[in-house]
C-alpha positions in Angstrom: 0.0 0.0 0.0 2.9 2.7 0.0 2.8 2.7 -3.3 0.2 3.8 -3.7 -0.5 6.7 -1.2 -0.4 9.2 -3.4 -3.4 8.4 -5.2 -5.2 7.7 -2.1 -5.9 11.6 -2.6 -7.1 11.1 -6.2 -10.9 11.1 -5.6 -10.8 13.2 -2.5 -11.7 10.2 -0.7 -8.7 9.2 1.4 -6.4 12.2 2.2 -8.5 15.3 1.3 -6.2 18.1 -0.5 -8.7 20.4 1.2 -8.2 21.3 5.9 -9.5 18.6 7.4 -11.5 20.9 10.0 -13.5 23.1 7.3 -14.2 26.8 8.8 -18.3 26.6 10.2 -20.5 28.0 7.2 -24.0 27.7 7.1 -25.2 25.1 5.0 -27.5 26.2 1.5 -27.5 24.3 -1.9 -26.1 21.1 -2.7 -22.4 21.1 -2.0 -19.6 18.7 -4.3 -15.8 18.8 -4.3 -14.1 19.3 -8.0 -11.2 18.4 -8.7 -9.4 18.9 -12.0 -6.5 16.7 -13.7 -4.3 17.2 -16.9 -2.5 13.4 -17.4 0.6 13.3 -19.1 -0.4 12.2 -23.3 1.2 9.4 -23.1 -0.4 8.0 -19.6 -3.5 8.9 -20.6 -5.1 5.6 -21.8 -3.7 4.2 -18.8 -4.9 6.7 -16.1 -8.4 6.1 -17.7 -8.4 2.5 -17.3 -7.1 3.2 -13.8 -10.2 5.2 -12.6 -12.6 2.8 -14.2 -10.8 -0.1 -12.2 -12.1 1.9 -8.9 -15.6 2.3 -10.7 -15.3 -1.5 -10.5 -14.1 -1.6 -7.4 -16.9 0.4 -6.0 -19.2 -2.3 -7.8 -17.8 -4.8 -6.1 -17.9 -3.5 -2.5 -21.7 -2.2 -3.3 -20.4 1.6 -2.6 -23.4 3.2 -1.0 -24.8 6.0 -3.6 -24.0 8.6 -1.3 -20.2 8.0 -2.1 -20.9 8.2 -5.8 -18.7 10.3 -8.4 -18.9 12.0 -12.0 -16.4 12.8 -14.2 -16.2 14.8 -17.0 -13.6 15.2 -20.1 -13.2 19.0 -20.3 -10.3 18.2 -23.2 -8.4 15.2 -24.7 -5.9 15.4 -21.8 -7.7 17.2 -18.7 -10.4 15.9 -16.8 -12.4 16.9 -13.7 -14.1 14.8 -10.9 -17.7 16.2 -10.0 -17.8 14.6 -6.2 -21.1 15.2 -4.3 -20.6 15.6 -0.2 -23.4 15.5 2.3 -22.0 18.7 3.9 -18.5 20.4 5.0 -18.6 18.0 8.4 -17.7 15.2 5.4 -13.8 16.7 5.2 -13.7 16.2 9.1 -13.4 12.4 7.9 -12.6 12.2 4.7 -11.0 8.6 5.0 -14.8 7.3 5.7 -14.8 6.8 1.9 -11.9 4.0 2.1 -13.2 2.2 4.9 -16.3 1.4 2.8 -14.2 -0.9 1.1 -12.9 -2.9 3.7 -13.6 -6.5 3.8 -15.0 -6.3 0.4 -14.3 -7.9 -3.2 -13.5 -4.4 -4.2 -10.7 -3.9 -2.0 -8.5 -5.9 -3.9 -9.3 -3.8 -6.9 -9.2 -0.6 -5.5 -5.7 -1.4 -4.5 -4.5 -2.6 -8.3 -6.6 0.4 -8.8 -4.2 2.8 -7.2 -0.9 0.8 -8.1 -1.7 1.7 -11.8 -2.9 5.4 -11.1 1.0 5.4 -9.3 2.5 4.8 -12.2 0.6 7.9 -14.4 2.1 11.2 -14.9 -0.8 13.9 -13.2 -1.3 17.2 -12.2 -3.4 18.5 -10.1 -4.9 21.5 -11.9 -7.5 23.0 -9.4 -9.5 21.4 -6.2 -12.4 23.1 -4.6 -15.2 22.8 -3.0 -18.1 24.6 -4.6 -22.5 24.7 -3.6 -25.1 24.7 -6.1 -27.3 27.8 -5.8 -31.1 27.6 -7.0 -31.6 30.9 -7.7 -29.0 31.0 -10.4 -30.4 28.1 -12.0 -33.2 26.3 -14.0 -34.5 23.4 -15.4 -36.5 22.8 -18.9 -38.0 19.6 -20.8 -34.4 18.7 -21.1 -33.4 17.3 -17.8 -30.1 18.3 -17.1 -29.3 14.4 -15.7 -29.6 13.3 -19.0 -27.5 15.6 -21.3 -23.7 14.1 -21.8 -22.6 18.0 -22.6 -22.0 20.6 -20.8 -20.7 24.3 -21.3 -19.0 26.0 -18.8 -18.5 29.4 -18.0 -16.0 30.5 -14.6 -15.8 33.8 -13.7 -14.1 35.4 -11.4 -15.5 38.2 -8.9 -14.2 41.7 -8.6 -14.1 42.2 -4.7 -17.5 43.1 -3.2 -19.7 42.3 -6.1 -20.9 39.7 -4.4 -24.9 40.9 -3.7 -25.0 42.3 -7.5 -23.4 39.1 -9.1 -26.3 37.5 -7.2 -28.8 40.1 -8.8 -27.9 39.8 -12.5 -27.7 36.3 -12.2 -31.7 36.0 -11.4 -32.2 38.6 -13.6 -30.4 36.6 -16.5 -32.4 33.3 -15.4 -35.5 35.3 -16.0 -34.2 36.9 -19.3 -33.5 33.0 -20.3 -37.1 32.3 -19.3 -38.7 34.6 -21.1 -36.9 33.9 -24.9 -37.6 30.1 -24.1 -34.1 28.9 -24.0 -34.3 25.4 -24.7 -31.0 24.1 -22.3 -30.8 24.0 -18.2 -28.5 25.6 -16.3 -26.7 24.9 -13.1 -24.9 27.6 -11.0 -22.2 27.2 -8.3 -20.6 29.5 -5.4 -17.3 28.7 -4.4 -17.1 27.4 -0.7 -13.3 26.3 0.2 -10.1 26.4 -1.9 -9.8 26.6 -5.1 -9.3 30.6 -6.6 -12.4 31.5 -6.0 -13.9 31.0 -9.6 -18.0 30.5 -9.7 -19.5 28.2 -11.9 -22.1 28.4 -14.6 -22.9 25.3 -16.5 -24.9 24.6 -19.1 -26.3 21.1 -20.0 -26.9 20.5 -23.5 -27.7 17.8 -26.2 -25.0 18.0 -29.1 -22.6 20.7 -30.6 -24.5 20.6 -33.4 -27.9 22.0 -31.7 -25.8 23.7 -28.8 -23.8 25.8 -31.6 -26.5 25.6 -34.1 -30.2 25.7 -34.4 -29.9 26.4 -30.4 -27.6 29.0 -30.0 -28.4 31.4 -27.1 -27.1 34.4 -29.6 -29.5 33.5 -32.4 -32.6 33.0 -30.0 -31.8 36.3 -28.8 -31.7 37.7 -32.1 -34.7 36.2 -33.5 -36.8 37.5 -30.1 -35.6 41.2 -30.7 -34.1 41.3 -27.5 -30.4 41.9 -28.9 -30.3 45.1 -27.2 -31.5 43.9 -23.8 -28.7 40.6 -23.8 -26.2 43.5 -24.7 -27.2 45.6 -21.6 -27.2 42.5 -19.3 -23.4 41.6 -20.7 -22.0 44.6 -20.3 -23.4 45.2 -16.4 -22.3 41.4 -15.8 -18.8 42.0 -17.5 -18.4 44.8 -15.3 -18.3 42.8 -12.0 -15.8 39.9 -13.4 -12.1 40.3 -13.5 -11.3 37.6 -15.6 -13.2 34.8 -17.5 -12.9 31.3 -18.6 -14.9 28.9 -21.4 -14.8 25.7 -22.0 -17.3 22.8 -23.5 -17.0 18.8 -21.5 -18.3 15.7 -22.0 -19.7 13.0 -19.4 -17.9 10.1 -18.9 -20.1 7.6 -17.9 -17.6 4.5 -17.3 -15.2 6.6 -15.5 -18.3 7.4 -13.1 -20.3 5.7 -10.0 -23.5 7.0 -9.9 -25.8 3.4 -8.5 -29.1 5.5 -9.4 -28.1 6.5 -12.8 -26.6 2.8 -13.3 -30.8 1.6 -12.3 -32.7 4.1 -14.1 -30.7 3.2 -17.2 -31.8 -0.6 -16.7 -35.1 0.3 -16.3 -35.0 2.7 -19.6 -33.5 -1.0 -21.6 -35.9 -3.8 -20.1 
C-alpha cells in the first residue's frame, strides 16, 4: 500500500487536498468537491483504465450511492471529478470513503486500482469545494441528468460584487425564461479552496444544436431582445475580472452513480 498513497488523494476520498476541519459556514444548496487533472499524453489511456478499475471496485464493494462520483472530459488530456458531499462536516473524515471498502471484493481492486494510477504522470490543476445555488439556475423539458454535454462558464468576482453578481444572475435566469431557451442551467458558489472562480454550466444535447439551431445568440436575435442581452453583458462584465470557457463531455464509465446505473436498466428492459 505505499505505493500507492499518493493516489489515495485522487478522488478526494482518502487524504483530502482540502483542511480537514473546514471553517463553520451555514449550509445552503447542494455542495460537491471538483477536482481537476491534466494526465501526461502518453499515460493517458492508462490513467483512464485506472479510474474505471475503482468504478469496478466500488461495484464490487456495493459503494453506498451517497459515495458516488462524476467525471467529465473538459479536453483530450484534462479531466475533472464532480464529487457530491453530504455537507463540509464530510472533510472532518474524509478517510470514511476507504473504509467502505474494507472486507469487500472491491478492496482488492481498489488497491491494483491505485498501483496503476501510481504509475501515471498527473497534475493537479485546481480542487475546490463549490454549492449549487437555485436561484441562479433552472431546469427545462431537457433534464439536465440526462444531457452528456455541458458548457462551462467560470468567472471570477471583482471584490464586493458579491450581492450584484447575485442580482444579475436571477435577472439573466429570468431573461432566459422569457426567450424560451431550450437548455438548463446549473450555477455554483465557491465554498473552500480553489481561486475562487463561480460556476455556470450549461447542459446541453450536441454541438451541433448547442452551436447551431440552439444557439443562445440566435434566439436572442430572433426574439428582438439583442439590445437587452447587450445591456445585461456589459453590467455582468463589469463585475468579473477575468473569464474562462470551456465545452466537456460526461464520462459515464469513469463514473459511480448506483441510481443512474438503475434508471438506465429500467430505460433497456
Amino acid at each position: 500500500m505505499q505505493r500507492v498513497t499518493r493516489y489515495l488523494t485522487l478522488l478526494t476520498l482518502c487524504l483530502a487536498m482540502l483542511p480537514a476541519s473546514a471553517p463553520a459556514q451555514e449550509e445552503g444548496g447542494e455542495l460537491m468537491q471538483l477536482i481537476a487533472w491534466e494526465i501526461n499524453p502518453a499515460d493517458a489511456g492508462k490513467w483512464v483504465q485506472g479510474i474505471q478499475k475503482i468504478v469496478q471496485a466500488a461495484q464490487q464493494a456495493n459503494l453506498p450511492a451517497n459515495y458516488g462520483w462524476f467525471f467529465w472530459q473538459e479536453d483530450i488530456f484534462r479531466y475533472r471529478l464532480v464529487y457530491p458531499v453530504t455537507n463540509m462536516a464530510y472533510f472532518d473524515d474524509p478517510q470514511q470513503w476507504m473504509r467502505q471498502f474494507a472486507e469487500t471484493p472491491g478492496q482488492a481492486t481498489l488497491t491494483e486500482a491505485f498501483q496503476q494510477l501510481n504509475e501515471v504522470a498527473a497534475t493537479t490543476k485546481s480542487d475546490m469545494v463549490t454549492e449549487h445555488m437555485a436561484a441562479w439556475s433552472r431546469e427545462t423539458e431537457l433534464a439536465a441528468s440526462t444531457l452528456p454535454h455541458a458548457h462551462v462558464d467560470e468567472v471570477w468576482l471583482k471584490g464586493g460584487m458579491e450581492e450584484k453578481f447575485d442580482a444579475i444572475m436571477k435577472e439573466f435566469i429570468v431573461f432566459l425564461d422569457e426567450i424560451g431557451y431550450v437548455y438548463p442551467l446549473r450555477s455554483h458558489r465557491p465554498r473552500l479552496g480553489g481561486t475562487g472562480e463561480h460556476h455556470i454550466v450549461t447542459f446541453f444535447d450536441n454541438r451541433e444544436n448547442f452551436y447551431g439551431k440552439n444557439d443562445l445568440d440566435q434566439l436572442v436575435e430572433q426574439k428582438g431582445m439583442s439590445e437587452k442581452w447587450g445591456e445585461m453583458l456589459s453590467r455582468f462584465s463589469s463585475l468579473i475580472t477575468r473569464a474562462h470557457h470551456f465545452d466537456s463531455d460526461y464520462r459515464p464509465g469513469m463514473s459511480y452513480s448506483p441510481a443512474e446505473e438503475a434508471a438506465s436498466d429500467a430505460g433497456g428492459s
